[in-house]
N, C-alpha and C positions, 0 to 999 in steps of 0.2 A: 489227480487229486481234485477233489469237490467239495466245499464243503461253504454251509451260510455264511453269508457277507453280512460280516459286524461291521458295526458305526461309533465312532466316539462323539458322544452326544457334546451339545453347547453347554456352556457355562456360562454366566451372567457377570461383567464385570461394569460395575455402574460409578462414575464420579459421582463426589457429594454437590457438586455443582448441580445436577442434573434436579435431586430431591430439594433443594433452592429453587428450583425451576416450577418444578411440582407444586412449589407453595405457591407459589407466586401466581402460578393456572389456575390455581383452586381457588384464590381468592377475587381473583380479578376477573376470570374468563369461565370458567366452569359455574362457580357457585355452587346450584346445587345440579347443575345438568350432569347426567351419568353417561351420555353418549360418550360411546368410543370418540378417542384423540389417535390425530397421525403423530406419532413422533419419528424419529430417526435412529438407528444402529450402527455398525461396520462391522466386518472383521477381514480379519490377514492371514494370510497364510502361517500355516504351523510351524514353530523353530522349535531348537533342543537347544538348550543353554550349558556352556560349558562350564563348570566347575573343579575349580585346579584342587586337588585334593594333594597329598604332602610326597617327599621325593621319594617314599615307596608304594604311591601308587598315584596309578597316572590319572591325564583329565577326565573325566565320564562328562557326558552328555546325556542330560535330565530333560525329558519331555515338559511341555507346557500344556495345561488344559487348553482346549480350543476354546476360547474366548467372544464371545460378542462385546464390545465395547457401545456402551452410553454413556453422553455427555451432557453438558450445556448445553449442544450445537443441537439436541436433540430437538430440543422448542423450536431451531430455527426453518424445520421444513413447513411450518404454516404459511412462512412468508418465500418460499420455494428457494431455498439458499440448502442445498445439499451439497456441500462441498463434502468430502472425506480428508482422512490423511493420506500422503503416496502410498502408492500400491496395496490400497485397503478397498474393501466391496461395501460400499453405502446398500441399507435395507432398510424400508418401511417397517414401522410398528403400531402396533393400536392399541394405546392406553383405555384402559378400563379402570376409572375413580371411581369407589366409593363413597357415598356418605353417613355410613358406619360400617364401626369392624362387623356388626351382627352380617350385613349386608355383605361384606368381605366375605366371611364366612359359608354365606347359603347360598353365595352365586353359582350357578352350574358350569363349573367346569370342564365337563364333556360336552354339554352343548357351546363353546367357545371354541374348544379346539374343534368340531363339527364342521361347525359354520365355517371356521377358520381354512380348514379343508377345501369344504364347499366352494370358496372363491381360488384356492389354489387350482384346484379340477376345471373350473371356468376358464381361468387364466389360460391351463395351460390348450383348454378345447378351442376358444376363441383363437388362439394366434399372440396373446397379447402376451406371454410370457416367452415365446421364439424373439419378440420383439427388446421386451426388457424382461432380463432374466432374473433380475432381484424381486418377479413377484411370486416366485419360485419360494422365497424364502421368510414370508413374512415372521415378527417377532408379535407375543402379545405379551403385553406387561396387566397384570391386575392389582389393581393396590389403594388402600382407604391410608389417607394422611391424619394424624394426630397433631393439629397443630399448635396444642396446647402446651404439649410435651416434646414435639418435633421428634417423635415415633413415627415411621414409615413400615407400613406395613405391606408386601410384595410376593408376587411369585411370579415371574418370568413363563413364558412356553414357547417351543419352536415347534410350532404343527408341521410333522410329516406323514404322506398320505403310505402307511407301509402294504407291503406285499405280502399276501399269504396265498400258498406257498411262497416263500422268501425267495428273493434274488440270491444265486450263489457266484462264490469265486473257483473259478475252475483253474486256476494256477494261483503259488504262491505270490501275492503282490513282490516287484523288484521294485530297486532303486530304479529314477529316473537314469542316471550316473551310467549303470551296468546295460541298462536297455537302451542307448543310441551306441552306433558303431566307434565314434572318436569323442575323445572331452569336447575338441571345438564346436561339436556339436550343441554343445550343452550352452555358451559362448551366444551360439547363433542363435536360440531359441531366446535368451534373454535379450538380445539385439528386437529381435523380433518383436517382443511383448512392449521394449522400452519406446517402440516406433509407433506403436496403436492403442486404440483405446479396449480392445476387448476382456485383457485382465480386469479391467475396472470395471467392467459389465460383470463379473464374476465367472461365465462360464463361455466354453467355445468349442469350433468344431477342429482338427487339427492334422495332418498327415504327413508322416516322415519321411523323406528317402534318403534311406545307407547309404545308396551308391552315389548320392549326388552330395560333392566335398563343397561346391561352391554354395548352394540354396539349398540345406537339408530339410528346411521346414517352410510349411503353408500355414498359416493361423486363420482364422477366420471366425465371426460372430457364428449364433446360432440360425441365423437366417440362414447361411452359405452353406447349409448343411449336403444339400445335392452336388454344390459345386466342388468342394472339398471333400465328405465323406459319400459321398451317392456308389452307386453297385457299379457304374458307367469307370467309376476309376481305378476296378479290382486290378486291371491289365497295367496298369501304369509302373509298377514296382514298390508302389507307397504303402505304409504302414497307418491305417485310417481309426484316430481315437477322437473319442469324445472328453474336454478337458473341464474342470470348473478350478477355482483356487480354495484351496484345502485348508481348513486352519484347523485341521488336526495335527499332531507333530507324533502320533502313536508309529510305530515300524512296520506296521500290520494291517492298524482299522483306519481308512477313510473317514471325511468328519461329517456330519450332520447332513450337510448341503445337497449331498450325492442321494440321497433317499428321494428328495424331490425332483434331482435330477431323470433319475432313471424311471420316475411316474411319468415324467415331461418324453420319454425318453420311449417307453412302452403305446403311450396315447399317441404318439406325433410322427413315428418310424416302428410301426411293428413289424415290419421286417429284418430291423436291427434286435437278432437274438441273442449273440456273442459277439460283446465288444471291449476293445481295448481303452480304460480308465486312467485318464492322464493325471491322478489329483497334484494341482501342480502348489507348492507350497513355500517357493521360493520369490515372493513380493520383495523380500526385505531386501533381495542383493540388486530388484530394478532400482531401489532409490540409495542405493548405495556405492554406484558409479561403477567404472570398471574393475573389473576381479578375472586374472587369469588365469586361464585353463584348467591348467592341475591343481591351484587353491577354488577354483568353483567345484571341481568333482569334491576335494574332500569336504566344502560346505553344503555341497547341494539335497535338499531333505526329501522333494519329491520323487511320487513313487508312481508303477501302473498297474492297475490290477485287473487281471481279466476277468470278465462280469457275464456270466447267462441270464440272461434277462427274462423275468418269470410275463407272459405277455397275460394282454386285458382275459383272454375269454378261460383265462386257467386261474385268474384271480376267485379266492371265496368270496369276498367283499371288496366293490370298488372304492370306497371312501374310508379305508378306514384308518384313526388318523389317533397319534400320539405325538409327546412331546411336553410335557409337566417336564419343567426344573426340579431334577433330587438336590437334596443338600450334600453335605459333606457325610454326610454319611446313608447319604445313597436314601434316607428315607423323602417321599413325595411329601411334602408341607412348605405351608407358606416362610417367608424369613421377616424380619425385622431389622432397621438400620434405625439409630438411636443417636441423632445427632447433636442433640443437647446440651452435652457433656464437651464439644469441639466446639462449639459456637462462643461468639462472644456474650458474655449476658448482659451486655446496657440492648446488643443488637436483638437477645432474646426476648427481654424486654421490650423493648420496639415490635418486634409482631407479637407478642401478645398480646399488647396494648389494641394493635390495627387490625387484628383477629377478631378483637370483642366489637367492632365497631364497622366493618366488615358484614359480620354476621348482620347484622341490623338493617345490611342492605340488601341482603337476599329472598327475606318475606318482607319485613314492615316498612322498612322505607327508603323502597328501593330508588327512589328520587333526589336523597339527599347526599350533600355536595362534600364528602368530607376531606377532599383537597382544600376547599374555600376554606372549612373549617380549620385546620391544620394551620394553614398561612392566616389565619387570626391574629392581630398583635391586640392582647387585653391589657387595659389598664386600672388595676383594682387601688380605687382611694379609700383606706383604712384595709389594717390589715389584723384587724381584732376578729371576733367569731361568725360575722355573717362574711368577711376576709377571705378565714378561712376553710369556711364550708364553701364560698362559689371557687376559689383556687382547685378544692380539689375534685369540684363537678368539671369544670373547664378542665381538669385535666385530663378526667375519663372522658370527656368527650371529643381529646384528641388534641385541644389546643398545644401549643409549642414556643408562645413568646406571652407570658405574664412578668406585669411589673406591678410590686407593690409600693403605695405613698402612706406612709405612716408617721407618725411624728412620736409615737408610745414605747415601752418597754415592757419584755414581760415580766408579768408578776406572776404569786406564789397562784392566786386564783386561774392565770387562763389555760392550762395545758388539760384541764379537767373538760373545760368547754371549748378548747379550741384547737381542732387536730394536728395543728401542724407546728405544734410548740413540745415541748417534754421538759423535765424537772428540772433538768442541767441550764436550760434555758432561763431559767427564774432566779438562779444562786448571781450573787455579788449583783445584785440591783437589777438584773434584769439584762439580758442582751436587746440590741435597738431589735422591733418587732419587723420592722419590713428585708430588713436583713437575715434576722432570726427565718422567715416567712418563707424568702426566699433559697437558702441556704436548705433548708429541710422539704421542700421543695425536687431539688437536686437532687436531695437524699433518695427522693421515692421514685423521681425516675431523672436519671441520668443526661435524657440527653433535651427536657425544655432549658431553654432559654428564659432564666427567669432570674433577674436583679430588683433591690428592695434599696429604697430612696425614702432618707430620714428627711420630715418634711414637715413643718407646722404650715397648715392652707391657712392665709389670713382669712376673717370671717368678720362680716358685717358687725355690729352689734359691742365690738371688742377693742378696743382705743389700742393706737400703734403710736408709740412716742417720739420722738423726733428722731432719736438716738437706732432705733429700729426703720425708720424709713426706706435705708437701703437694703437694710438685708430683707426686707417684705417685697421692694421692690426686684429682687435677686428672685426670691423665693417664684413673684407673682411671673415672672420671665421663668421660671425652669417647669413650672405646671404649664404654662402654655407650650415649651418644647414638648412636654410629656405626652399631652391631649392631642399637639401636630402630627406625634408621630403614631402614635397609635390607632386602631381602626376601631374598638370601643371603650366606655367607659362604666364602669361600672361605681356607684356611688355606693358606700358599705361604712361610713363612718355613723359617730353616733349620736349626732345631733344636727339639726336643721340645717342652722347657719354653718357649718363645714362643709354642704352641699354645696351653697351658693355658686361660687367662684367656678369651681368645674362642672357647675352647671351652665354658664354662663360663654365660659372657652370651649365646649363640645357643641351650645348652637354657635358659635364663632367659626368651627373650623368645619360644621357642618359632620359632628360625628354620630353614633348612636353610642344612645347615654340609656343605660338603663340604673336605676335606682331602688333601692330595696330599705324598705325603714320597719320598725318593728311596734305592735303597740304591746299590752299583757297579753292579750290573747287572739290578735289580731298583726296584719300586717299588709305590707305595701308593696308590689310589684312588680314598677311600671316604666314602658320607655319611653323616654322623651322623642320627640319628632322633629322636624327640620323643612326650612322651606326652600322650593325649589328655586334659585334665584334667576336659572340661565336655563336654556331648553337641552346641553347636556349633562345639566345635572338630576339624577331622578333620584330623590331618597327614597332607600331601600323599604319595601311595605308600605310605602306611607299613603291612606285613602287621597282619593279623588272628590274632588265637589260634586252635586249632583247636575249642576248645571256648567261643569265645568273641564277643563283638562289639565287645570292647575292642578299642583297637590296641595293637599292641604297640612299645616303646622298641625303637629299632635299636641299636646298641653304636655307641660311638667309637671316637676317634682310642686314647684310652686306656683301655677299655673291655678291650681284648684284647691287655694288656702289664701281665706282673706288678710290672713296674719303676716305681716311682713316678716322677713328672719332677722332674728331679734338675739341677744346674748342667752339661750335654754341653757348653758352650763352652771350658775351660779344658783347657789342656795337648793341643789337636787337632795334630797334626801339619799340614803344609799339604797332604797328600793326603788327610784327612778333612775336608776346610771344604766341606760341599755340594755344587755342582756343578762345583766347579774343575776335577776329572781326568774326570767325566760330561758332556759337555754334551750330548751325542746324545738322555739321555734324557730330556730336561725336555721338549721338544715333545713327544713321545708321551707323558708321563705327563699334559700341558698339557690335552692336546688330549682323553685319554681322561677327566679332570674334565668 
C-alpha cells in the first residue's frame, strides 16, 4: 500500500490578552513602523478527549484541532524570556501590523509566505535548524488593529516548503502502543523524554530495540543524527526513526510540522529514502507524573508512519511554500476578533481617550511628554464658561486631577453657554457650580479625579466684617492648601479683584498661574512667571537675562495695569457681567490657555 501523505493543517488559538498586547505595540513601540515583530507561539502534542455519552452508549473519543497557542507571554520574546508551558514546543513568529485595513488588504501574501520559506530553506542549508529545530516552524500573523473600535483584524500562516511530487506513506500509519514489542516499553520512552530536554526542541533522532527489556530506547537531538540513526547502525538490531511531537490528534494524518520536517530531512540526509515517523504526541502524560503500563497503552495517542521520501533532484520546484489559515469553513480570508463588547467601558474609554493623543505623537509632536501631562494636578478658580471650556480642553488633553473653586450656582442662563451644566442643574435655585462642574465631569469620563469646592476668594476692594474675620481667614487657609497642592493654576473667574489672592499664593508657592480674562471682542491669555530663588529651583520656560544666568520674573495678571484691583462688581449693568453678551469667545480664549 502507497499512497500520499496528508497533514492536518494548524489552527490559530489566540488569548484576548495577546490583542491587549497588540494595542499596547502599536501605540508605544510600533506607531507607524510596519516592520515585521518577533513574537512567540507553542504547541503540544495532539489529544482526543473523552466524552461520556449515556448508559447505552459508551465514551467516544473526539479529536482536537491541532492548535498553535498565542498569549500575552507572546510580547515577552523581545526581552528573550521564552519560557513555554510543560511539554509544549516554543516557536518564533513575525508579526506584520498594519496601518490600514486598505493596507491589510493589498499586502502580498504569496510574497510573505515566499520569503517565509526562503529563510526556512536557509535555516535548514546553513546547519542552523539541525541546531534549533523551532526554526523549522516559523508562524506569520498579519494584522491591522482598529483601535477606535478594538476590531482586530488577522490571518495567521504556517509556511510549509511542500513537495511535488508529494511525500508518500507506504504502510498504514500504527499506533505507537501496537509498534513496540511490550507496554513497558512505552513506560521507558516517557522516562526517557521526562529526563532530557529534546521533546522541548520539538523534533529528534530516535532508535528502538525489541530485544533489549532493560534500555529499549536511544533519544537523541537532531545533531546525533549519525550517531543514532547513521547506516553504520543498520547491524545493530535497532529500529531507526525520525520523531518530532505532533499536535495532530487525527488517527491517520500527522500535523503540520512533519512537512518541514521531511524538507529538513530530504536537504540534510538524502540518503534517508524510507523512513520510519515517530509523530510522538504524548506531552500531556510527561507533566502528568507516573501512569502504569496497561493505563499508558490505552492513553497513549502517538502513531508511526512510514514515509518515502520524494528527494531534492525529483522535486518540480524547490521553494515551494503554503500555509494561509482557512476558517471554519475551510474558505482562505482573513478573520476579525471584536473585543469591545468584553471590555470594560470606563477602560474603553481610557484608550480611546490615550489613542487620540497618542496619534499626536507619531507625526506632529513626537517630543511631547504626555505622561507629565497626565500627572498634572490643575486647579481651575471659577467654574462659570471660560471654567468650563479650559476643564473640558484639559481633559482632551489627557489631564486626570482637576479641582474646581467656585462660590456660584447654576442658573436658568449657563447650561446654554456652559458645557458642563444641563437643565436638571438650574431647577430648585441652582445646584453649587464647582460641585455641579465636577460631578458632570465624571459623567464624561469616569476615571479623572475631579472634586468642586464651594468657595467665596475674599477680594480686595470689598469690606469683611468682624463677624466674617474667621471664616475669611478659614477660607484664606484652604486656597493656600489648594495652590500647595497643585502644580497649576488657572484664573477663569470674572472680575479682577477675584484674581488677586490666587494670584498672589501661586508666586508664593512658586506655581504656574495662567489667567485668561475676556473683553467684547477681545481677550487675555497669559502666564504669570516666578523667580528663581535658589540654584535648584528652575521655573519651567521662564527667559533668561541677556547678561545673565538668573531667570527672569515674567509679569502678571496685574503686573501691566496701572489700576489697582478695586471693587469692578458693583453698579455693572447686565451687558457688563462677563460672558453674558460674549459667549463665542470663551472657547477660544479656553482653548488658547
Amino acid at each position: 500500500m502507497s499512497e500520499t501523505l496528508r497533514f492536518e493543517a494548524f489552527s490559530s488559538m489566540v488569548e484576548p490578552e495577546f490583542w491587549s498586547g497588540l494595542a499596547h505595540h502599536k501605540l508605544h513601540s510600533a506607531r507607524l513602523d510596519t516592520a515585521r515583530t518577533l513574537v512567540r507561539g507553542e504547541f503540544s502534542g495532539g489529544r482526543r478527549h473523552a466524552v461520556r455519552g449515556n448508559s447505552a452508549e459508551p465514551t467516544q473519543r473526539l479529536a482536537v484541532p491541532a492548535r498553535l497557542r498565542v498569549n500575552q507571554g507572546a510580547w515577552e520574546a523581545a526581552q528573550g524570556n521564552t519560557q513555554q508551558q510543560a511539554g509544549a514546543v516554543g516557536v518564533n513568529g513575525y508579526l506584520h501590523n498594519t496601518n490600514t485595513i486598505e493596507e491589510f488588504k493589498k499586502r502580498d501574501k504569496g510574497e510573505l509566505l515566499r520569503d517565509a520559506g526562503a529563510e526556512i530553506l536557509e535555516a535548514i542549508r546553513s546547519g542552523r535548524a539541525t541546531q534549533t529545530p523551532e526554526l523549522l516552524w516559523p508562524f506569520l500573523l498579519l494584522s491591522f488593529a482598529d483601535l477606535k473600535k478594538y476590531h482586530f483584524y488577522h490571518w495567521f500562516a504556517f509556511p510549509a516548503v511542500t513537495a511535488d511530487p508529494p511525500d508518500m506513506a507506504t504502510e498504514a500509519p500504527a499506533p505507537l502502543s501496537s509498534f513496540v514489542s511490550r507496554s513497558s516499553d512505552l513506560e521507558h520512552l516517557l522516562t526517557t523524554f521526562a529526563g532530557s530536554s529534546v521533546c522541548a526542541q520539538g523534533a529528534f533522532v530516535a532508535r528502538y530495540y525489541p530485544s533489549n527489556v532493560d534500555n529499549p530506547w536511544r533519544v537523541g537531538p537532531l545533531s546525533e543524527w549519525s550517531e543514532i540513526y547513521g547506516s553504520d547502525k543498520a547491524e545493530d538490531g535497532g529500529i531507526a526513526l525520525l520523531g518530532f511531537v505532533d499536535p495532530s490528534s487525527h488517527s491517520t494524518r500527522p500535523g503540520w510540522p512533519l512537512r518541514n520536517m521531511l524538507t529538513w530531512l530530504r536537504h540534510c540526509h538524502p540518503e534517508a529514502t524510507n523512513v520510519n515517523i515517530l509523530c510522538f504526541r504524548d506531552t500531556a502524560l510527561l507533566a502528568g507524573g507516573t501512569v502504569d503500563s496497561a493505563t499508558l497503552v490505552q492513553q497513549c495517542e502517538s502513531i508511526v508512519v512510514r514515509v518515502n521520501v520524494t528527494p531534492v533532484a525529483s522535486l518540480t520546484s524547490e521553494c515551494q511554500v503554503s500555509g494561509w489559515e482557512r476558517n471554519e469553513k475551510q474558505k482562505l480570508v482573513p478573520r476579525i476578533v471584536n473585543l469591545s463588547s468584553t471590555m470594560d467601558p470606563v477602560r474603553l474609554a481610557e484608550s480611546a481617550l490615550d489613542l487620540n493623543l497618542q496619534l499626536m505623537r507619531w507625526r506632529l509632536a513626537p517630543s511631547i511628554d504626555l505622561a507629565k501631562i497626565a500627572g498634572t494636578r490643575a486647579l481651575l478658580v471659577g467654574a462659570g464658561t471660560l471654567g468650563a471650556y479650559t476643564a473640558r480642553v484639559l481633559l482632551a488633553w489627557g489631564m486626570r486631577k482637576i479641582t474646581f473653586v467656585d462660590n456660584g450656582r447654576v442658573s436658568f442662563s449657563n447650561p446654554a453657554r456652559q458645557p458642563l451644566y444641563d437643565f436638571e442643574d438650574s431647577l430648585d435655585g441652582g445646584k453649587p457650580k464647582a460641585e455641579a462642574a465636577a460631578s458632570s465631569m465624571r459623567k464624561i469620563f469616569p476615571n479623572v479625579d475631579s472634586q468642586g469646592i464651594q468657595m467665596t476668594i475674599p477680594m480686595p476692594g470689598h469690606s469683611i466684617s468682624a463677624s466674617e474675620m474667621d471664616g475669611t481667614r478659614a477660607t484664606v487657609a484652604r486656597l493656600d492648601e489648594l495652590v500647595a497642592s497643585h502644580d497649576v493654576i488657572f484664573l477663569l473667574t470674572d472680575s479682577r479683584e477675584s484674581r488677586w489672592l490666587p494670584t498672589l499664593l501661586g508666586t508664593l508657592h512658586r506655581k504656574i498661574v495662567i489667567c485668561v480674562a475676556l473683553g467684547f471682542d477681545s481677550y487675555v491669555a497669559m502666564r504669570h512667571g516666578m523667580y528663581a530663588h535658589d540654584d535648584d529651583f528652575e521655573p519651567m520656560g521662564a527667559p533668561k537675562a541677556a547678561d545673565s544666568n538668573e531667570a527672569v520674573r515674567l509679569g502678571c495678571y496685574f503686573c501691566n495695569d496701572v489700576v489697582a484691583p478695586t471693587d469692578s462688581l458693583s453698579d455693572r449693568t447686565l451687558d457688563q457681567q462677563c460672558t453674558v453678551t460674549r459667549p463665542g469667545l470663551a472657547p477660544i480664549a479656553s482653548g488658547t490657555a
